[in-house]
N, C-alpha and C positions, 0 to 999 in steps of 0.2 A: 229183670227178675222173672221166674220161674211163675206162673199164677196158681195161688193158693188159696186153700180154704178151710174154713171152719167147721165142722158136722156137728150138729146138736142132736141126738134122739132122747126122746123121754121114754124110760124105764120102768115097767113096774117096780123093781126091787134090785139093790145091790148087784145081785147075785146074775140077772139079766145083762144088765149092765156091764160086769165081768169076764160074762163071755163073749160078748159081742168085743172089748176093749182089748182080751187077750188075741182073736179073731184077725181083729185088724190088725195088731202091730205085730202080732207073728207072721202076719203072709205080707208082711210092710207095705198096706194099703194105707195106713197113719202112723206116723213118726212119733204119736202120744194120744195116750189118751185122758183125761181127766174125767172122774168120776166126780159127781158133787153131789153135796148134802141135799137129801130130801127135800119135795116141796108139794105144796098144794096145787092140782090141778084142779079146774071148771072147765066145761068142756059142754058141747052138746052133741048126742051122740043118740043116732037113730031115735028123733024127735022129744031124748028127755034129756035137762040138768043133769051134769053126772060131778061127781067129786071123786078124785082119786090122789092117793101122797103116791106122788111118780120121783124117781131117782136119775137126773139129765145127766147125760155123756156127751161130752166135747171131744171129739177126734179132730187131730189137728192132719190137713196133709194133701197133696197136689189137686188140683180140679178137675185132670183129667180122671181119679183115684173114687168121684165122687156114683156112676153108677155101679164100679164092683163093689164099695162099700156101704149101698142100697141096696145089692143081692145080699151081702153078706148077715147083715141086718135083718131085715126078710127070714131070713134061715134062721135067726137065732131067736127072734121077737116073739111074742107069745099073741102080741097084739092082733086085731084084723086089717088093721090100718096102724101101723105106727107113724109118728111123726120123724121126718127125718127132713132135714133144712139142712141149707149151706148157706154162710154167708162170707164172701168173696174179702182176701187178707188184702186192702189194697196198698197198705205200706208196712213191713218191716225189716228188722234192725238186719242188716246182710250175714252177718255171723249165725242168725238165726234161720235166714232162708237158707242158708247154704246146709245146715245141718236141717232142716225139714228134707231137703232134697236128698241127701245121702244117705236116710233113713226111711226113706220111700223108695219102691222100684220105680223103676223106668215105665213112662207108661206103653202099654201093647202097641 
């Protein structure tokens, strides 16, 4: 199987999120993207508690896929530092890797 991976970045809002989701599956850096409900961030951030309601994106899609869709992210984030995390698929169902792959390019 192909190695794949999950991308998480937290969002300030929807609307961040959207672009960043549209972004990747239109240039098929991620074969899906999922937006999720609102959530409470804490955080600390240049030496003070910070609270922020961030909106996280799940892009699902190849690990070679994972620093163009770090540029891409970057470009779209409002953030100084966003978060952006992978964590590695290490089993699934083959009908679904195989459709992950064919919805992603080939990597460079």
């Amino acid at each position: 199987m192909a190695h794949f991976i999950d991308i998480w970045v937290n969002c300030p809002d929807r609307e961040t999120a959207g672009r960043i989701a549209d972004a990747c599956v239109s240039d098929r850096l991620a074969a899906c993207a999922n937006i999720l409900a609102p959530i409470t961030s804490r955080y600390r951030w240049k030496g003070a508690i910070e609270t922020a309601k961030e909106v996280p994106l799940l892009l699902k899609t190849r690990a070679e896929h994972f620093n163009a869709v770090c540029k891409a992210v970057r470009k779209l984030h409002p953030y100084e530092v966003p978060a952006i995390t992978a964590t590695e698929i290490t089993h699934a169902d083959q009908a679904y890797a195989d459709w992950l792959r064919s919805e992603t390019k080939e990597p460079a």
